[in-house]
Structures are given as C-alpha cells and as structure tokens.
C-alpha positions in Angstrom: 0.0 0.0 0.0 1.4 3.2 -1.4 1.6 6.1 1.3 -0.6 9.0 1.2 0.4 12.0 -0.9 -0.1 15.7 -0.4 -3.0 17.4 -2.6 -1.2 20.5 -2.5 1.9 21.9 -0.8 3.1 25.2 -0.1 6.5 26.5 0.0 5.6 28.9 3.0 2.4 28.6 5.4 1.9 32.7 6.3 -1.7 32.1 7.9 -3.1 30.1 10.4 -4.8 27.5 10.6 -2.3 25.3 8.6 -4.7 23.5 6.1 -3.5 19.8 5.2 -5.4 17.3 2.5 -4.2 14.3 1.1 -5.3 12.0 -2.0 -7.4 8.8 -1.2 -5.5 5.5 -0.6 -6.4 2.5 -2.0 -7.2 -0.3 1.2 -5.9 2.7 3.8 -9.4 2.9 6.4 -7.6 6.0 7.8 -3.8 8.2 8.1 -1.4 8.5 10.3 0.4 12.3 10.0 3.0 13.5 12.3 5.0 17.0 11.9 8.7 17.1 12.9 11.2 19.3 13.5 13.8 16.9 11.8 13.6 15.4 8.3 13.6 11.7 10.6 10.7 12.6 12.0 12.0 11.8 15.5 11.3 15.7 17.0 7.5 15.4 16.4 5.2 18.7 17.5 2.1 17.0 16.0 0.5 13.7 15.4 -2.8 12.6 14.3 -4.5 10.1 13.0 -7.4 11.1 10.2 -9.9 9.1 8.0 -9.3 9.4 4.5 -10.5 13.0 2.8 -10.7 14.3 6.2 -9.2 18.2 6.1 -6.5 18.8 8.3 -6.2 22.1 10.6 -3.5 23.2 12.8 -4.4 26.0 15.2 -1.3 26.9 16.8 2.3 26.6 15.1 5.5 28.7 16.1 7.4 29.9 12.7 10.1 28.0 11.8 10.5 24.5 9.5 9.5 21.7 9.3 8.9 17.9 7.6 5.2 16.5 7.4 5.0 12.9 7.5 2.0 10.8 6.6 1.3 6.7 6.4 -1.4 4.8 5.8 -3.3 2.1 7.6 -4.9 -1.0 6.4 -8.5 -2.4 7.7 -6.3 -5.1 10.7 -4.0 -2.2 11.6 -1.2 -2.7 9.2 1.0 0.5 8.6 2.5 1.0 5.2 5.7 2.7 4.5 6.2 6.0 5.4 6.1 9.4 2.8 9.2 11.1 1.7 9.1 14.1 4.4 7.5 16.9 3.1 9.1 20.3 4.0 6.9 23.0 5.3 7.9 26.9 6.1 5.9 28.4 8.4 5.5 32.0 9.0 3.1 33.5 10.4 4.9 37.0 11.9 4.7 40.0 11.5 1.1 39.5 11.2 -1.5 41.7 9.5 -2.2 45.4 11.2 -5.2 45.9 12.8 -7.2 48.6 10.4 -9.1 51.5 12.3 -9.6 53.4 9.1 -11.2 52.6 6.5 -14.3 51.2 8.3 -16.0 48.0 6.3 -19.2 49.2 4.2 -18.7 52.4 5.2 -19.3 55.5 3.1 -17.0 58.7 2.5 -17.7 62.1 1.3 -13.9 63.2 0.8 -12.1 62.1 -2.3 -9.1 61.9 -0.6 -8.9 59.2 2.3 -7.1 58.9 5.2 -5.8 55.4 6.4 -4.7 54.3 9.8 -3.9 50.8 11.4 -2.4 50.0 14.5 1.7 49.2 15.1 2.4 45.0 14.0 5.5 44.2 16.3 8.7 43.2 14.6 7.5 45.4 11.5 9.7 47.8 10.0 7.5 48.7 7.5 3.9 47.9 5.8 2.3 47.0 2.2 -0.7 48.9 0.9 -3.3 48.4 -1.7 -6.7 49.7 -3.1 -8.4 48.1 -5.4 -11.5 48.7 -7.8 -12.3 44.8 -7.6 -12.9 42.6 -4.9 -10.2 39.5 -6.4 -7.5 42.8 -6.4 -6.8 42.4 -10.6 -7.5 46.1 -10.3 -5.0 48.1 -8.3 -5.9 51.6 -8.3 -3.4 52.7 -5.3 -0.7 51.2 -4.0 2.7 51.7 -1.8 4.7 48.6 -0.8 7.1 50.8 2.2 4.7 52.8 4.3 6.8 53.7 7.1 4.3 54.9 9.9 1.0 53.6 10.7 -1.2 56.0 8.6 -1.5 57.2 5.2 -3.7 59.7 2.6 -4.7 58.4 -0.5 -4.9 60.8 -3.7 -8.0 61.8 -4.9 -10.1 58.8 -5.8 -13.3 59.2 -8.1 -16.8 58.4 -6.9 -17.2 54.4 -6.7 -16.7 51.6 -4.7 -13.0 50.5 -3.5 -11.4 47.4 -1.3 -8.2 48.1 0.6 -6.0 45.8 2.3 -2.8 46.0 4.0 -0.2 43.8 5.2 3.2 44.3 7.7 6.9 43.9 6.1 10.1 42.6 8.3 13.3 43.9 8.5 14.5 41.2 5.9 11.7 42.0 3.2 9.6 39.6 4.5 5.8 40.2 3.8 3.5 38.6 6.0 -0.9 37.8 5.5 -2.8 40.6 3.9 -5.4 41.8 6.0 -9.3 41.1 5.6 -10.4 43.1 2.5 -12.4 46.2 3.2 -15.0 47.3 1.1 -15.5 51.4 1.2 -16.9 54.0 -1.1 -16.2 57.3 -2.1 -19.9 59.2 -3.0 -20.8 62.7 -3.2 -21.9 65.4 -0.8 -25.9 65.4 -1.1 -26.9 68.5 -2.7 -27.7 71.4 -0.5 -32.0 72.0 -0.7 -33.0 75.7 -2.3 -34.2 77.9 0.1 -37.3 80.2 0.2 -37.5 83.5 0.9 -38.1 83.5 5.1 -40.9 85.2 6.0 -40.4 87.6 8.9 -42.6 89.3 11.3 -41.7 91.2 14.7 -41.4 87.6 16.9 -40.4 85.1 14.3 -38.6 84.4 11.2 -40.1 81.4 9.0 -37.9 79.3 6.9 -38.8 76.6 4.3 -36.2 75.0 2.0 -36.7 72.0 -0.6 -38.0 68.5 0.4 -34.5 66.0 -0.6 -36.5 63.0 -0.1 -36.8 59.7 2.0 -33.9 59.0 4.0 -32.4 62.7 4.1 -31.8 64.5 7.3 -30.8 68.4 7.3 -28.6 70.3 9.2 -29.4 73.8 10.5 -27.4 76.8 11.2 -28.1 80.5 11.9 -25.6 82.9 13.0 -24.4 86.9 13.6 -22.2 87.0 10.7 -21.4 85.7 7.3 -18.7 83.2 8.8 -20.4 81.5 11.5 -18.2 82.6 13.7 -21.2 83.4 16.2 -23.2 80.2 15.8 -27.0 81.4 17.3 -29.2 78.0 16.5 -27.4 74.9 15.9 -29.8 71.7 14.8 -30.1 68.5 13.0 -33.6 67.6 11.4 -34.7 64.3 10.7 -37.5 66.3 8.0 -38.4 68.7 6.7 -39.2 71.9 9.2 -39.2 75.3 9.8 
C-alpha cells in the first residue's frame, strides 16, 4: 500500500490554521500524520490520526520549518511505509495590522482618504493596496514601504473600493494581507434651495426643498457671514421650519 500524498503543498504557510489534505488511498481505512522538526521525524510537534478526505487544521504553530509525515493504515491495523518528508515553512509574523480606518461598508464624502492601522510588532515597514475589484486584478493605489501607521490616498473618483494592508520585516519579509475592506467614495448630497423667510416682529419662518426619504438636514443660523457666532445649531430628521 502506497503512502498517502499531499493534494497541495506550499512553500511557506503565512496564515493560520495550517490546512493539510491528502489524496485517497487505496485499502488505507484511515492516516497516520505527524510533523517534525527533523527530516527523521524523531522531533515530532504533532501527530494525528485522520480518516481518508478528512481536512486537516493546525491551530497553533510557532514559525520555523518543518517535515510532514504521513502513512497509511490497512482495515487489521497494518501500517504501510512511510512518505518522503514533506518540508513545510511556516511564518506567520509580522502579522497583519489591525485597520481603524477605513471602516468596512462604510461610506466617504472626501475624495481623498485617510488610512490608519495599529503598530504590527517586529514590522519595520507595511504594504498597501486599493483596489477597484474585490479578487484585487484592479490596483488603483498602492505603496509597498509605508513607514508609519497611517496614510492619505490621492483623490479617488466616486465608486466603490477594497483596501487591504499587510506588515513587512526587516528582511523584506511580507507577511498575510489583512481582511479586504470594502468602502466607497460618494458625493456630498446637494444642498435644498431655500425660500424667501418670511419675517414678522417675533419670528422668522424658513422653508427650504424636500430632498426626499432617507435625508436628514442640518441647520445653522448665526451673527455674521462666517459663522463665527453660531445662534441655532440643529439636525432635522424632515423637513421643518
């Protein structure tokens, strides 16, 4: 009986879990897998045994290398001959920043956005993208040596974005990007026409344009042309006067 190979191996592991599937064995009624340290096997930091096209997840791995083995075993116990080790790299750190800004779904009236993400310990540096498409085939914005933890994009039209970000190592090392964050840049609503206020000697009436469902208005009166001297100050879910 012919050991169990690996459907698909990776030359570095940079997320966890660590995903592991292996092709179907003929007479094998399960697999036994172990992960060394050593190419021998003898310095093992897991060990399992699985049923054929079960998917293998590792939580928890420190960075660093190491050799997967995997055998099979017949329907009476029988274990076949070992695999040929199977290096794995693992390396998880620095990991992705935490993003404060931009917030997922949200919605942005300034063409020009400001980014911020919390320090990744062990990064030097950190990777930025924005994208017009979702799979990131469309890279509208991008800088790959951000130094600090925020940054202002240039102008971006009116539309719908994904950014995503990831942390660099002193050695050039890249590590996961971040979840993908959708945003959107839209326009300022349009400010309602006003009518002529009507005035008499207690009040002064003001009407302005209906915007529609879903619109709120925000009301200011004041001594001068600046609004330096702010008199009435309010936020109205609909139209009033």
């Amino acid at each position: 009986m012919p050991p169990p190979k690996l459907k698909q191996a990776s030359t570095i592991y940079n997320k966890l879990p660590l995903r592991f599937a292996f092709e179907l064995v003929e007479g094998a009624v399960s697999y036994r897998i172990s992960i060394a340290k050593d190419r021998d096997g003898k310095d093992s930091v897991y060990e399992k045994i699985v049923q054929p096209g079960e998917l293998i997840e590792i939580q928890d791995m420190d960075d660093g290398t190491y050799f997967l083995h995997a055998l099979g075993i017949d329907e009476i116990g029988l274990e076949c001959l070992p695999s040929e080790p199977v290096e794995i790299r693992v390396r998880t750190n620095p990991l992705p920043p935490f993003v404060s800004l931009p917030v997922s779904s949200a919605e942005y009236r300034e063409k020009s956005l400001q980014c911020n993400w919390l320090a990744v310990k062990d990064a030097v540096a950190y990777h930025l993208q924005i994208a017009g498409d979702h799979e990131f085939n469309r890279i509208l914005e991008e800088r790959p040596d951000i130094a600090g933890t925020a940054y202002k994009t240039r102008e971006l039209d009116y539309g719908s974005y994904y950014f995503r970000i990831r942390s660099v190592a002193e050695d050039g090392y890249e590590g996961a990007w971040s979840d993908t964050i959708p945003f959107a840049v839209v326009p300022h609503p349009p400010a309602p026409s006003l009518e002529k206020p009507e005035v008499d000697k207690k009040e002064i009436l003001i009407r302005w344009q209906d915007l529609g469902d879903g619109m709120s208005y925000h009301f200011q009166m004041a001594k001068d042309q600046d609004f330096t001297a702010v008199l009435i100050d309010r936020r109205l879910r609909s139209r009033k006067s």
